[in-house]
PARO-268244 format. One record per residue (C-alpha): y, x, z; residue in three letters; residue number from 1. Coordinates in Angstrom, 3 decimals. Example, Ala and Ser with C-alpha at 12.3 -4.5 7.8 and 13.67 -1.06 7.14 Angstrom:
BEGIN
<pt><yy>-4.500</yy><xx>12.300</xx><zz>7.800</zz><semar>ALA</semar><romar>1</romar></pt>
<pt><yy>-1.060</yy><xx>13.670</xx><zz>7.140</zz><semar>SER</semar><romar>2</romar></pt>
END
This chain:
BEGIN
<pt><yy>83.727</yy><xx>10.019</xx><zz>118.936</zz><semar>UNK</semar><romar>1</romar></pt>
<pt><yy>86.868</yy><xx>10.657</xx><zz>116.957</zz><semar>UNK</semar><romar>2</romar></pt>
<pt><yy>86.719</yy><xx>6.934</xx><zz>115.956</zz><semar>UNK</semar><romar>3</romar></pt>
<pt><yy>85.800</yy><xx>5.668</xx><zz>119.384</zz><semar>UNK</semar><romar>4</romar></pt>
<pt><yy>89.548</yy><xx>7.290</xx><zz>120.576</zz><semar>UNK</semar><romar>5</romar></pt>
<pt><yy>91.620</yy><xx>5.720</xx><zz>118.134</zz><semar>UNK</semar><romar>6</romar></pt>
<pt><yy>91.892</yy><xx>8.455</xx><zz>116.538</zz><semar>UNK</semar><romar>7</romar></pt>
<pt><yy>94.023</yy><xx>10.589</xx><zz>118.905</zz><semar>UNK</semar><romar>8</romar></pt>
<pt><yy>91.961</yy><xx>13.064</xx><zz>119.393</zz><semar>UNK</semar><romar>9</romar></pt>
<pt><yy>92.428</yy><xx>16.725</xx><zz>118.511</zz><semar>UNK</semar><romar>10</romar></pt>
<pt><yy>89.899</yy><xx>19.585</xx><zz>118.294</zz><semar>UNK</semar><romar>11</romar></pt>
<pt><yy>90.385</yy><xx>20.725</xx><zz>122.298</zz><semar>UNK</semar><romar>12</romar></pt>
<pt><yy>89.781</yy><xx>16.854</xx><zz>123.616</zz><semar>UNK</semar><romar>13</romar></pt>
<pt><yy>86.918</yy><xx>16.396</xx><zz>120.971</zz><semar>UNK</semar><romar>14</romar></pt>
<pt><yy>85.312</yy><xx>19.728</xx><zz>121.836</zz><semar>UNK</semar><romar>15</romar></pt>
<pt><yy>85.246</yy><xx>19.399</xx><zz>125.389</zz><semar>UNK</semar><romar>16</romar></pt>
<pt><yy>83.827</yy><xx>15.342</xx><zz>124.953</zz><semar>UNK</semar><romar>17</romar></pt>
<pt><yy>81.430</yy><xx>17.387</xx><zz>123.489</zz><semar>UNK</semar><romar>18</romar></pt>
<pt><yy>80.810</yy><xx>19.870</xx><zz>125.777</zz><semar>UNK</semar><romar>19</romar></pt>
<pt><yy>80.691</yy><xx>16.588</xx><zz>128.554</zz><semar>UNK</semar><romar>20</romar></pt>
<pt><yy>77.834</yy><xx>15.094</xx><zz>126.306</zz><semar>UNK</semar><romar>21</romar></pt>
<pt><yy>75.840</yy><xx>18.286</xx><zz>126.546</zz><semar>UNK</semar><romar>22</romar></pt>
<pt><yy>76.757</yy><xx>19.419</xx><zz>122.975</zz><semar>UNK</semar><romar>23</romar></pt>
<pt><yy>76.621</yy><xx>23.137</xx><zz>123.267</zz><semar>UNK</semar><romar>24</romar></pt>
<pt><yy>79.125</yy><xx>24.083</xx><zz>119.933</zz><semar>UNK</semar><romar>25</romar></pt>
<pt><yy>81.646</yy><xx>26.578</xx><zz>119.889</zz><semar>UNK</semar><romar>26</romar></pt>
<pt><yy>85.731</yy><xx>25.434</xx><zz>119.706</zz><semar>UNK</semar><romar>27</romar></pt>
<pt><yy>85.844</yy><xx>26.844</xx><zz>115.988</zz><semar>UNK</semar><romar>28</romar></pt>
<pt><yy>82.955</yy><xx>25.322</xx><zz>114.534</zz><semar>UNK</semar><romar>29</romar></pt>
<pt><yy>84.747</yy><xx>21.489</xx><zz>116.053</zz><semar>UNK</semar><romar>30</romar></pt>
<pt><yy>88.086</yy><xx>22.806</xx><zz>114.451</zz><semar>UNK</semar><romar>31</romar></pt>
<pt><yy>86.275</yy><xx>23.840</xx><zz>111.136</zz><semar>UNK</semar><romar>32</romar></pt>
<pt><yy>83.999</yy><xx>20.528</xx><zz>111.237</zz><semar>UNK</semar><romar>33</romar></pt>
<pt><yy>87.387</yy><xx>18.305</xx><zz>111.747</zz><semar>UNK</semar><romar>34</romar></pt>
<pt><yy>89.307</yy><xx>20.324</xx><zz>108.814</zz><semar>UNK</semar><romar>35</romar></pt>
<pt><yy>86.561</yy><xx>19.978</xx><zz>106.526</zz><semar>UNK</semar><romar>36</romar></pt>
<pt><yy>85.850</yy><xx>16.272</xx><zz>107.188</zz><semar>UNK</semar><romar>37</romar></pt>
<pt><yy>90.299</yy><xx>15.730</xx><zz>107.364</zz><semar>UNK</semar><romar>38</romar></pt>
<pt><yy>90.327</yy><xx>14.706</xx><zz>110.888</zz><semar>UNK</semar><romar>39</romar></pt>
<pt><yy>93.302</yy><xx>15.662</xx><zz>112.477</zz><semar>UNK</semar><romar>40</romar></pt>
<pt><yy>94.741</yy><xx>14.655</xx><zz>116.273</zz><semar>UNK</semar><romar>41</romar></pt>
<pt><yy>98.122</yy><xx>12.760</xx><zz>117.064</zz><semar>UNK</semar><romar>42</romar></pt>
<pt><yy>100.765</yy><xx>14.957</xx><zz>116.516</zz><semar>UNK</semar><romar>43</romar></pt>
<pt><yy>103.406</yy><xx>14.822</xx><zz>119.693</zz><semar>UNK</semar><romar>44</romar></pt>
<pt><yy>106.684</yy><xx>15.411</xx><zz>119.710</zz><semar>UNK</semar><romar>45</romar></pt>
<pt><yy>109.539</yy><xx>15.781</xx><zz>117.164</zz><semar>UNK</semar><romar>46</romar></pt>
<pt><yy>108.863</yy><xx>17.920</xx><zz>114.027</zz><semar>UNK</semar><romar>47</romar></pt>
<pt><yy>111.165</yy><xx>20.763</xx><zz>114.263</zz><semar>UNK</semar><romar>48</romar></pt>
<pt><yy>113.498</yy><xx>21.026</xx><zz>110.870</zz><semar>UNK</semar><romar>49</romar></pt>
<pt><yy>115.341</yy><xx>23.936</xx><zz>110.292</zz><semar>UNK</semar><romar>50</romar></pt>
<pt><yy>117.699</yy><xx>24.531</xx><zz>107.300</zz><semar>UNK</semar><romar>51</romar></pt>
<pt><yy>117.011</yy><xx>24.095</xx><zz>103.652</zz><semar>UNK</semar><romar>52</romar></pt>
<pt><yy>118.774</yy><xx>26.111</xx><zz>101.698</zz><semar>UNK</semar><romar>53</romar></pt>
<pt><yy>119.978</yy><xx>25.348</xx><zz>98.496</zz><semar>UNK</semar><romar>54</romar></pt>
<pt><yy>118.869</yy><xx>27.563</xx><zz>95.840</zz><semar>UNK</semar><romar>55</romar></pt>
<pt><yy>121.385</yy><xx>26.692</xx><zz>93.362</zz><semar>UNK</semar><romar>56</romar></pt>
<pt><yy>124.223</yy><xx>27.709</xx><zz>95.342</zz><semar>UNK</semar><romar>57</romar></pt>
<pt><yy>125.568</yy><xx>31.267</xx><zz>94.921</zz><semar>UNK</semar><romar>58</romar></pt>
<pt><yy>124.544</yy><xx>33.674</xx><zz>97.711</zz><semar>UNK</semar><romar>59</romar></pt>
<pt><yy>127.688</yy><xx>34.782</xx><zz>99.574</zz><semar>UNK</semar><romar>60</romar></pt>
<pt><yy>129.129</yy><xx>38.245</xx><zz>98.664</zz><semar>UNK</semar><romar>61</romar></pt>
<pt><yy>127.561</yy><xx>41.816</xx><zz>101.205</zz><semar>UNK</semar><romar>62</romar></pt>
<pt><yy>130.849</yy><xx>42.352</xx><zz>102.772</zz><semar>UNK</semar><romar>63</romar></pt>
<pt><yy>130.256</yy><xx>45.858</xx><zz>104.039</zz><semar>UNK</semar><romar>64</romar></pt>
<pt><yy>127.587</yy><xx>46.974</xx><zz>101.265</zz><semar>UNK</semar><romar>65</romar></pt>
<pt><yy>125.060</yy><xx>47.457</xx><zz>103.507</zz><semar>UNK</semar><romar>66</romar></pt>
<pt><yy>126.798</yy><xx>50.347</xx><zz>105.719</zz><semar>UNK</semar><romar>67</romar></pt>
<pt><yy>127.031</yy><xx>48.580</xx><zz>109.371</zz><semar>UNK</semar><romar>68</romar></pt>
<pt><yy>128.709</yy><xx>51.826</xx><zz>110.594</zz><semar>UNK</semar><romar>69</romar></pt>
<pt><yy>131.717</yy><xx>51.312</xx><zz>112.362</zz><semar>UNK</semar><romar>70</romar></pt>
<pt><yy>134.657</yy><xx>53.922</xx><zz>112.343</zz><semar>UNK</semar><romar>71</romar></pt>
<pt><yy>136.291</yy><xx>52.531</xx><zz>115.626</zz><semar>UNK</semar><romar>72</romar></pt>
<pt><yy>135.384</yy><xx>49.535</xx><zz>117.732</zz><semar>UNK</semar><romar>73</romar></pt>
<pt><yy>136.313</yy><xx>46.224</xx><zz>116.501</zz><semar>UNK</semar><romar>74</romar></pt>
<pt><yy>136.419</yy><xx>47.014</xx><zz>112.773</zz><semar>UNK</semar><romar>75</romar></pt>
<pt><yy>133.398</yy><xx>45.499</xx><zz>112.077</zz><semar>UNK</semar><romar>76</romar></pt>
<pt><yy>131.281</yy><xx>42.473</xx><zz>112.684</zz><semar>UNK</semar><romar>77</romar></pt>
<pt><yy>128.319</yy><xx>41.363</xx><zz>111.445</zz><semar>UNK</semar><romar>78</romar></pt>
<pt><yy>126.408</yy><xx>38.335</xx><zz>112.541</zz><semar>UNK</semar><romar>79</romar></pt>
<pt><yy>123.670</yy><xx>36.325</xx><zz>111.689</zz><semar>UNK</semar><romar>80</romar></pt>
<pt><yy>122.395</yy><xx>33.427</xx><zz>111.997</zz><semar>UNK</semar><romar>81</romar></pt>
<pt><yy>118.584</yy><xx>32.822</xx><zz>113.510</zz><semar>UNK</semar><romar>82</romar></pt>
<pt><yy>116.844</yy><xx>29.579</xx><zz>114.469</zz><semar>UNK</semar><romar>83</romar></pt>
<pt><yy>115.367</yy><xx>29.377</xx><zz>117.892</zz><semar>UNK</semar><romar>84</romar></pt>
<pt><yy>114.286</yy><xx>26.230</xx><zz>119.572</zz><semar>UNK</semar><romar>85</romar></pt>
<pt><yy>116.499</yy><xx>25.337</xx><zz>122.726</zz><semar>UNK</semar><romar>86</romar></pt>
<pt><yy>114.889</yy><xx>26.293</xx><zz>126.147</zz><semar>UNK</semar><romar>87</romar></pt>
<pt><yy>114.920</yy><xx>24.616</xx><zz>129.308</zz><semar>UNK</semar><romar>88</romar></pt>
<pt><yy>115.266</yy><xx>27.875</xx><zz>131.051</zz><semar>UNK</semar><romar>89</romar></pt>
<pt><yy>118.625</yy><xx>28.265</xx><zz>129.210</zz><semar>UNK</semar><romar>90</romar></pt>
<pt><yy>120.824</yy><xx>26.102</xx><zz>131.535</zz><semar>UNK</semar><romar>91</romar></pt>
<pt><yy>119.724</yy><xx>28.422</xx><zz>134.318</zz><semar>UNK</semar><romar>92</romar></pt>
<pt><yy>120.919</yy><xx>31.556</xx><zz>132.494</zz><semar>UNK</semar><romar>93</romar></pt>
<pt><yy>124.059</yy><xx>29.518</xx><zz>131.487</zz><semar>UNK</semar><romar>94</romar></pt>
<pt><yy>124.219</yy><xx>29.036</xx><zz>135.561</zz><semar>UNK</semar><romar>95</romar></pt>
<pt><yy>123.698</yy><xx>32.513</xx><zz>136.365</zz><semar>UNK</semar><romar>96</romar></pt>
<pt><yy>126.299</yy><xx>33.773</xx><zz>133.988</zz><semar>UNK</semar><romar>97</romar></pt>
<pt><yy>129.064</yy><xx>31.678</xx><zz>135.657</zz><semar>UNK</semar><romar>98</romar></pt>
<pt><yy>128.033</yy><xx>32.835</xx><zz>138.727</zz><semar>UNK</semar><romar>99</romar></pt>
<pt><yy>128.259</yy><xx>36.640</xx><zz>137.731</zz><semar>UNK</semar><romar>100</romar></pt>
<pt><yy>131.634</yy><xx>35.426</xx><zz>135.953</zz><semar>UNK</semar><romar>101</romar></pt>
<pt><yy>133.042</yy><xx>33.866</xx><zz>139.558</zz><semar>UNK</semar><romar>102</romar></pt>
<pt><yy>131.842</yy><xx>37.249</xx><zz>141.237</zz><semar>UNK</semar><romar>103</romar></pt>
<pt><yy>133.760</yy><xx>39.612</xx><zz>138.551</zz><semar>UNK</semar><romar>104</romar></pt>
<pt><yy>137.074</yy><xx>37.230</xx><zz>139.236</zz><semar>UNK</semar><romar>105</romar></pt>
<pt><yy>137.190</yy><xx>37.225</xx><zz>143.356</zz><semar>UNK</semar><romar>106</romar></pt>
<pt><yy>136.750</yy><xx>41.255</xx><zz>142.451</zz><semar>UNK</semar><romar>107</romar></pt>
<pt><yy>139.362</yy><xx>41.745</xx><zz>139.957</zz><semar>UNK</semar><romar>108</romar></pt>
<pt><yy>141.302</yy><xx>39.206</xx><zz>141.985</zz><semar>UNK</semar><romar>109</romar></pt>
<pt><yy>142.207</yy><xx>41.820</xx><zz>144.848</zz><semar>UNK</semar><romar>110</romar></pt>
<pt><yy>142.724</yy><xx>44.823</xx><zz>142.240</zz><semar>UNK</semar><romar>111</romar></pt>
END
């Protein structure tokens, strides 16, 4: 079957042929069958890559020493930096922010 589909197939499509042909076999005894034998379905899509760091290069000095405790506001910033692939839901937040920005200026505008 796996053959017969070029190859393309991945454990949900050749579990449910299966299921079609009267085959009753549970999902994880398909996925443990294709593992075992090294089948393995068309991959879509891009590979993600994040960073890789270079282990030979010094690690950058703890500015605060651990204490991220503030005596006044704006005397200390930390940040950091986290990997999160881009949503499509993102450019209507982006949307809805200038919106609540053009509301806050025709406020202000009359104060």
């Amino acid at each position: 079957m796996f053959d017969a589909n070029f190859k393309v197939y991945g454990v949900r499509k050749v579990w449910r042929q299966m299921q079609r042909e009267g085959f009753d076999i549970a999902r994880c005894t398909v996925e443990r069958l294709m593992r075992d034998l090294g089948l393995q379905g068309v991959i879509r899509g891009k590979p993600v890559k994040t960073t890789i760091s270079d282990k030979a290069a010094p690690c950058p000095l703890d500015q605060v020493n651990r204490q991220f405790h503030a005596p006044a506001p704006n005397m200390l910033w930390v940040s950091d930096f986290t990997y999160g692939a881009p949503r499509a839901h993102i450019s209507g937040m982006q949307r809805r922010k200038e919106e609540v920005n053009e509301c806050l200026a025709l406020c202000c505008e009359g104060a």
